[in-house]
C-alpha positions in Angstrom: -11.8 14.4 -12.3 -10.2 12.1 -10.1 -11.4 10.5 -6.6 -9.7 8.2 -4.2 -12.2 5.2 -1.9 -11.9 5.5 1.5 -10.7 2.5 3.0 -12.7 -0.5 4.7 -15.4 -0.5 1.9 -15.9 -3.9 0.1 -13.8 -4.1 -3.4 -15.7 -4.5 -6.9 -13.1 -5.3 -9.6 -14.5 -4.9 -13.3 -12.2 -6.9 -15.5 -12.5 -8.2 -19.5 -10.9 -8.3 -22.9 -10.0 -5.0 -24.1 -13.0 -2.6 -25.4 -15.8 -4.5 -23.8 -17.2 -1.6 -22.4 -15.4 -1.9 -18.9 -14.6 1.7 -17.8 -17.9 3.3 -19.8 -19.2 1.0 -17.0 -17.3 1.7 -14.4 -18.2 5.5 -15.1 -21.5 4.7 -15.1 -21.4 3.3 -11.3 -19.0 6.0 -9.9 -22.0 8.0 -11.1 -19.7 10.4 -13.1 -16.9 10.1 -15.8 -13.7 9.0 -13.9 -12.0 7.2 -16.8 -11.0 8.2 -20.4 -13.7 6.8 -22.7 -12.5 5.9 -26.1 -13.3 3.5 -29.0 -9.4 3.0 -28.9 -8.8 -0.7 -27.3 -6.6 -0.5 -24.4 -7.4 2.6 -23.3 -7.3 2.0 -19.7 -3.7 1.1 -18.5 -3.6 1.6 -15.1 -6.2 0.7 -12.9 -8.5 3.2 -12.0 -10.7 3.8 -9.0 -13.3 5.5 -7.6 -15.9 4.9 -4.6 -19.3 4.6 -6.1 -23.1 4.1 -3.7 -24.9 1.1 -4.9 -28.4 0.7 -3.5 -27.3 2.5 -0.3 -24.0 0.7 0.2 -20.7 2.4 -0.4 -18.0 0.1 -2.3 -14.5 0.5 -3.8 -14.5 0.7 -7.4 -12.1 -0.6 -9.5 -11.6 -0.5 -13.4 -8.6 -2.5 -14.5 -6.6 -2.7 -18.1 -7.9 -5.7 -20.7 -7.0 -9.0 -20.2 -4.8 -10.0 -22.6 -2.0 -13.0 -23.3 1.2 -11.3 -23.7 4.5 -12.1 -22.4 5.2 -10.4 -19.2 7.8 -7.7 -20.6 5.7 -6.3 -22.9 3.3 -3.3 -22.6 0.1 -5.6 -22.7 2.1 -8.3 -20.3 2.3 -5.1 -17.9 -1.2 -4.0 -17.9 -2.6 -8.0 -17.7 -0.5 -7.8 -14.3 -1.9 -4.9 -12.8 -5.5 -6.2 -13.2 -4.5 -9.3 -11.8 -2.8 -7.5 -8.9 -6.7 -6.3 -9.3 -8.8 -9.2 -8.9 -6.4 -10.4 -5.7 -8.2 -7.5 -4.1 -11.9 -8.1 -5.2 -14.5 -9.0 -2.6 -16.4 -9.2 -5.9 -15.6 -9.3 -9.9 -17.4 -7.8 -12.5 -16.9 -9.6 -15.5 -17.9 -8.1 -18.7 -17.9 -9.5 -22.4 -19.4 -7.7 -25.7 -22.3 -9.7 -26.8 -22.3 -8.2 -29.5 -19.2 -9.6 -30.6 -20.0 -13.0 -28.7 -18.1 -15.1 -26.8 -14.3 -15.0 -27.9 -11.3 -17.3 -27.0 -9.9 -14.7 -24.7 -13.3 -14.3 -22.9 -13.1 -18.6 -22.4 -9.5 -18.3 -21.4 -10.0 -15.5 -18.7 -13.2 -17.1 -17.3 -11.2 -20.4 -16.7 -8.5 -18.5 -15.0 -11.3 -16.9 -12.7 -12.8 -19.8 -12.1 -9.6 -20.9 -10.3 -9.4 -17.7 -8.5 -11.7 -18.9 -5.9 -13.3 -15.4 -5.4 -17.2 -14.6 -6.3 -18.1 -13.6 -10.0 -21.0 -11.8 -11.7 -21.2 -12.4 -15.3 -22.0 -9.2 -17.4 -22.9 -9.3 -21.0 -22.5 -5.5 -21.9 -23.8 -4.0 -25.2 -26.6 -6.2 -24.9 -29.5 -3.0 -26.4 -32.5 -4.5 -27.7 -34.3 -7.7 -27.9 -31.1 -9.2 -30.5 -28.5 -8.0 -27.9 -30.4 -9.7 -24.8 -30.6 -13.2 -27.1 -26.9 -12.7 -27.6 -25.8 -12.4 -24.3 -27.4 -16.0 -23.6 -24.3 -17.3 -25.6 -21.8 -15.8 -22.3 -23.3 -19.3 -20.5 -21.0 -20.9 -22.3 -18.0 -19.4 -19.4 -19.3 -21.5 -16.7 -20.0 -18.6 -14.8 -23.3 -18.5 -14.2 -26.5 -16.8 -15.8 -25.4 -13.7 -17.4 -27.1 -10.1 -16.9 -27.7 -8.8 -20.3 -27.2 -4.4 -20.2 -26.3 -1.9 -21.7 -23.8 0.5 -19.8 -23.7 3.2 -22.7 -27.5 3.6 -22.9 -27.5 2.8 -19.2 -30.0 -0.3 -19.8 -29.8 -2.8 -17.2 -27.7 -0.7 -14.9 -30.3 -0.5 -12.2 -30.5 -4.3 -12.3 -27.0 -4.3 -11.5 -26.7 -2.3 -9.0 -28.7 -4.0 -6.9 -27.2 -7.6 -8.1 -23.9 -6.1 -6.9 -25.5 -4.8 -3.6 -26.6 -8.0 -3.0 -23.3 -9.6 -3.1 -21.5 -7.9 -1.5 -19.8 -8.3 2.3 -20.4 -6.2 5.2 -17.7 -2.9 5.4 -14.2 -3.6 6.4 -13.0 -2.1 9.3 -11.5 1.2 8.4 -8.3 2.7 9.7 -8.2 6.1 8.9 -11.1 7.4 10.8 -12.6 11.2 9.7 -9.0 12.1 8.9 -9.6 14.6 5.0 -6.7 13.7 3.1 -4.3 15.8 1.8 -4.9 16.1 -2.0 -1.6 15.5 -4.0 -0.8 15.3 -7.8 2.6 14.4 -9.7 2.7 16.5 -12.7 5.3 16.6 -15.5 6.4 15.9 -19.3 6.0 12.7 -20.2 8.7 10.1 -19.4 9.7 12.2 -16.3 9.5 9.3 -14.2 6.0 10.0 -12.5 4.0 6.4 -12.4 7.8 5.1 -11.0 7.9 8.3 -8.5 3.9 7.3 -7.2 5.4 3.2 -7.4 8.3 4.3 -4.9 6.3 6.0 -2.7 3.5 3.1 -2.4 5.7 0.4 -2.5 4.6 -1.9 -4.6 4.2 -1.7 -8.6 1.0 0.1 -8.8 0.9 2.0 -12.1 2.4 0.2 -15.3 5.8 1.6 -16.0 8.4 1.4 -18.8 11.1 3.4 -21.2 8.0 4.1 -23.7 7.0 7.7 -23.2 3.1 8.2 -22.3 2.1 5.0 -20.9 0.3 7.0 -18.3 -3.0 8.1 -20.3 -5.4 9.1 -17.6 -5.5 10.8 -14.2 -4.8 7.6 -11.6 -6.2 8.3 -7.9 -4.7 6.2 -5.0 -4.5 6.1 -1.2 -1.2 6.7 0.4 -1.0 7.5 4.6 2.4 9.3 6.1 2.6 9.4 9.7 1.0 13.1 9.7 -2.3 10.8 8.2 -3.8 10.2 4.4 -3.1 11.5 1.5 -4.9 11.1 -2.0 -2.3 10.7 -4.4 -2.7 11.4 -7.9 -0.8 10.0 -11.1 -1.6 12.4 -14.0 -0.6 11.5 -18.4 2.2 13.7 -19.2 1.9 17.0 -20.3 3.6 18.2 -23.6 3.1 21.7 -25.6 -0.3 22.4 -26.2 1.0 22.8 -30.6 1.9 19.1 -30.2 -1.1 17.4 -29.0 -3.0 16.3 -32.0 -4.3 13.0 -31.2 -8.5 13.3 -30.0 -7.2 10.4 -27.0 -4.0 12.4 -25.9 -6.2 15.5 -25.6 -8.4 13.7 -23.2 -5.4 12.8 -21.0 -3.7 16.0 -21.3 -7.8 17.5 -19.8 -7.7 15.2 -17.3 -4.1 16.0 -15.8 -4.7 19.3 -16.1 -8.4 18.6 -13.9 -6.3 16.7 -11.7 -4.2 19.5 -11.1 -6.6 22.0 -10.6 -8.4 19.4 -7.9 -5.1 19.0 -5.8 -3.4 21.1 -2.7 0.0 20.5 -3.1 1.3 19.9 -7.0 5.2 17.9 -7.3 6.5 18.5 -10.6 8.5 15.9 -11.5 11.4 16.9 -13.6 14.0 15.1 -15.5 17.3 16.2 -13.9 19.8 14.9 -16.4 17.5 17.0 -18.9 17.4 20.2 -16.7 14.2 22.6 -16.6 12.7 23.1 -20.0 10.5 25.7 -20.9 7.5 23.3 -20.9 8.5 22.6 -16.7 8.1 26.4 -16.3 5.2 26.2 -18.2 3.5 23.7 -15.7 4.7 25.3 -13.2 3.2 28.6 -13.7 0.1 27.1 -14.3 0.1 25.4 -11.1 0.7 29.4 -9.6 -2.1 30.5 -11.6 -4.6 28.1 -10.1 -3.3 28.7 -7.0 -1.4 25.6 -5.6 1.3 24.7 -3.7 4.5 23.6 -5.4 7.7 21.0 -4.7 9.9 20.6 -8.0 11.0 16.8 -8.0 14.9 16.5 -9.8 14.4 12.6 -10.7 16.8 10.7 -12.2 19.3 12.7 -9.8 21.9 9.2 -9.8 21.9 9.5 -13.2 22.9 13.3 -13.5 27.1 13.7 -13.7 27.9 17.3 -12.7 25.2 17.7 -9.8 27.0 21.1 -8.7 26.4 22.6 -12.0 23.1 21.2 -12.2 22.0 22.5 -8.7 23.2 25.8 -10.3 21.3 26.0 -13.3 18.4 24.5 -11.7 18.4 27.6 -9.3 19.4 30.2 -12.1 16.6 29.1 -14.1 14.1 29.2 -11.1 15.1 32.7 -10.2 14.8 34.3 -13.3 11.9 32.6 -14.7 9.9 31.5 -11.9 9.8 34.9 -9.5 6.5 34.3 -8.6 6.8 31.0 -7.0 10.0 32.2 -5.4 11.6 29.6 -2.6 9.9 26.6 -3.8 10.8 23.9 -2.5 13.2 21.4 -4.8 14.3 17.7 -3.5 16.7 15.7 -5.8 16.0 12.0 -6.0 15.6 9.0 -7.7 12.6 7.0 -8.1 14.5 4.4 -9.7 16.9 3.4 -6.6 14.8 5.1 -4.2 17.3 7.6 -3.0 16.1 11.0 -1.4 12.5 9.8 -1.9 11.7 9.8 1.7 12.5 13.5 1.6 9.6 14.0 -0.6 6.8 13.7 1.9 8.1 16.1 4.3 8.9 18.9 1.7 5.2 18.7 1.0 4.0 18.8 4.2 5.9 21.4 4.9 4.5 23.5 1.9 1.1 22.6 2.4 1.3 24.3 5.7 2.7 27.3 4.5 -0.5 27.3 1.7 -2.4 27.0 4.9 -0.8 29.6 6.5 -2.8 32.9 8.3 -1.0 35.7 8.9 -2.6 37.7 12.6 -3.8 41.3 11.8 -2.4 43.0 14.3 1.2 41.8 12.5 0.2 42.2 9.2 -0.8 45.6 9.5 2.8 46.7 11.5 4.4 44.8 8.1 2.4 47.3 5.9 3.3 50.3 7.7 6.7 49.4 8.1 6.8 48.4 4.0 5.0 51.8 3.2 7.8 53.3 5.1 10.6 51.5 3.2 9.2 52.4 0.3 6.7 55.0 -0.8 3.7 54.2 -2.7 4.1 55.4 -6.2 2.9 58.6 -8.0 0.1 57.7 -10.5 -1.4 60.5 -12.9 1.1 62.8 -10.8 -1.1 61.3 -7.5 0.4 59.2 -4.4 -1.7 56.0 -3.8 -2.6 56.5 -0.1 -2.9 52.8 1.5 -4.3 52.7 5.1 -4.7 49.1 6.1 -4.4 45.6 4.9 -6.1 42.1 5.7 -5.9 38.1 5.1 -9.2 37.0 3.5 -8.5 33.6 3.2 -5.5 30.8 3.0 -5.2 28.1 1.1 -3.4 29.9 -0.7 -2.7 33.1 1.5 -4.8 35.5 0.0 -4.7 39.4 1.6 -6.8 42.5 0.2 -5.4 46.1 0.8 -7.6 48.9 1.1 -7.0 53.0 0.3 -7.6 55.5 -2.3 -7.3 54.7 -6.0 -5.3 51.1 -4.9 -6.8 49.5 -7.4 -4.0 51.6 -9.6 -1.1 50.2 -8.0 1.5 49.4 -10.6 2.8 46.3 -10.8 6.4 46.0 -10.2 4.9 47.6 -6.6 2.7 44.9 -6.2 5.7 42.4 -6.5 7.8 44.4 -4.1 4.6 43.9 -1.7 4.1 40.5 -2.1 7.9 39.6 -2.3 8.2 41.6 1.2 5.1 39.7 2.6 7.0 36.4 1.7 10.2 37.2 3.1 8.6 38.5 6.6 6.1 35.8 7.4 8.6 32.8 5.9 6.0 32.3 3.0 8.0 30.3 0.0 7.2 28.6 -2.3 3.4 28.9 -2.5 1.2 31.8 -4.3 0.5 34.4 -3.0 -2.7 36.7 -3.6 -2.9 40.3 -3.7 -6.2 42.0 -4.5 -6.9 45.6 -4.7 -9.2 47.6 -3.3 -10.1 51.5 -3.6 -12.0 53.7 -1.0 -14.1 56.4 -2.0 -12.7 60.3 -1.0 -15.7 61.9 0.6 -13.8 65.3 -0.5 -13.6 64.6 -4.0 -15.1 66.8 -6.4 -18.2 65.4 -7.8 
């Protein structure tokens, strides 16, 4: 499940050492599980956020990746810059320590470095439980950060004191600029190492989620705000998604569940795709999932600079599509680099463009001279030596078009007719690229034989 924060609300940061507890907390105020959960340190990556009410006041959530020292290249040197791209944000910082585990070096180094951040701290002492964990927690006075509130964000003791300590603290709302506006709910999808977290980069403009050449940095489903000129859009970074007989690991699971929530939670889907690898089966595989729940669809070729015969990869791009993915026929593809930048600003527009079409509603009066001018073209078939009389056809809903056809015994209609129907919808109302739904249903004969 992910969730973007509407914009203008105050910002509450919750940074610390690795496994102190941090996104079990920050779960535990978004008032549902956001973030993967693990006793794995360094779960969290990328910073995560959510919008959470505390004590009647809306704020901005944030969890961030553990503080560590690491040199800035590195994988850990990556993550300690996103949460301090964090804590330039905060109106408010959470810190958490383990009490448990006392104060460490790392807590005293980070807690200096706050100090000299100039922006308002609340000491937490998490896994404080019991009388022995609340004597403990006395030890985090040692930071120079003020009295510490001893809880315990796993058995939820303390929270409510929190809460309101938080409330308290915090500044009146921003000013927001995006009004009533519901944004457009968008995912990137793909295998992992496709280039995704660089993609959602690109298209923010600034180094938002941590990138690199190791495969699977991206472990959980990453929510942030984005606004195009048509208005917002909640933008989604999802873990990548390999064959289901490869995922062994209890943590990958979780991520692979979480992309696929993701997924399911979006309007439009990009699938970002490795163009110098061309479409494996696993792409098609993603993709047909995204059909089955529904969505609408743009395949993303990135790494296009890097691919040497584009002609021949446009080709086998479009073969492939064709022949495996009828069902999603037209969708749209843009070729592009995340890397350079180039064709990026492409990408917007092609999902616009296909989130209207999933919009789309078809008039009756129209639809109805389609089906008589498709049942013309082309007979319904004989079943059990019967013809399938169809009288009349509606749109029930959009989003994606969905339309029910009525007439005796059309719940028997064989399928390579219902392909031919849907296929001619598509083609006469300009539908590509998005589902489309056909349901069935029969109408009684008054003259049948009982």
């Amino acid at each position: 499940m992910t969730d973007v924060p509407s914009a203008g609300l105050p910002v509450v940061v919750i940074a610390g050492r690795p496994n102190v507890g941090k996104s079990t907390l920050f779960n535990k105020l978004a008032g549902r599980r956001f973030a993967i959960v693990s006793d794995t340190p360094g779960v969290t990556r990328d910073r995560k956020e959510a919008e959470g009410l505390l004590r009647g006041k809306r704020v901005r959530l944030i969890d961030t990746a553990g503080l560590e020292e690491s040199a800035p290249d590195t994988l850990p040197g990556r993550m300690r810059a996103s949460s301090e791209a964090a804590v330039a944000l905060a109106d408010l910082i959470v810190f958490v320590v383990d009490a448990r585990a006392g104060v460490t070096p790392a807590d005293s180094h980070f807690a200096a470095w706050l100090r000299r951040q100039g922006r308002p701290v609340l000491l937490v002492a998490n896994k404080a439980e019991g009388r022995a964990g609340a004597s403990a927690a006395l030890d985090a006075y040692s930071l120079g950060l003020g009295e510490p509130l001893a809880m315990s964000a796993e058995h939820g003791e303390g929270l409510s004191e929190l809460m309101s300590e938080i409330a308290d603290r915090l500044p009146a709302p921003h000013e927001a600029d995006d009004g009533d506006a519901r944004p457009l709910k968008l995912a990137i999808v793909g295998r992992p190492n496709a280039g995704k977290s660089t993609l959602l980069n690109r298209l923010l403009g600034e180094e938002r989620m941590i990138t690199g050449p190791e495969p699977g940095l991206t472990r959980d489903a990453v929510a942030v705000p984005l606004r195009d000129a048509h208005g917002p859009i909640e933008l989604v970074d999802t873990a990548g998604l390999r064959r289901k007989a490869r995922v062994e690991q209890p943590l990958e699971k979780m991520s692979v569940s979480a992309s696929i929530e993701a997924l399911k939670m979006a309007e439009v889907v990009v699938l970002c795709v490795d163009a110098t690898e061309g479409l494996h089966e696993q792409d098609l595989q993603i993709a047909r999932l995204v059909e089955r729940e529904g969505r609408a669809c743009v395949l993303a070729l990135n790494k296009w600079d890097a691919v040497a015969d584009r002609t021949a990869a446009r080709r086998a791009v479009s073969d492939r599509l064709e022949t495996s993915l009828a069902q999603m026929k037209g969708i749209p593809v843009v070729n592009l680099s995340a890397l350079t930048g180039a064709g990026v600003n492409r990408l917007l527009p092609a999902v616009r463009a296909v989130h209207d079409t999933w919009n789309s509603r078809v008039a009756t009066g129209a639809l109805n001279r389609w089906f008589e001018d498709a049942l013309e073209r082309h007979a319904p078939p004989l079943v059990d030596g019967r013809r399938l009389k169809l009288r009349y056809i509606t749109q029930a809903k959009a989003r994606p078009p969905t339309f029910i056809a009525f007439g005796t015994r059309a719940e028997q209609m064989p399928e390579d007719y219902q392909r031919y129907m849907v296929n001619s919808l598509r083609e006469k109302f300009d539908l590509p690229g998005v589902p489309i739904r056909l349901l069935l249903r029969g109408t009684k004969n008054p003259y049948a034989e009982e």
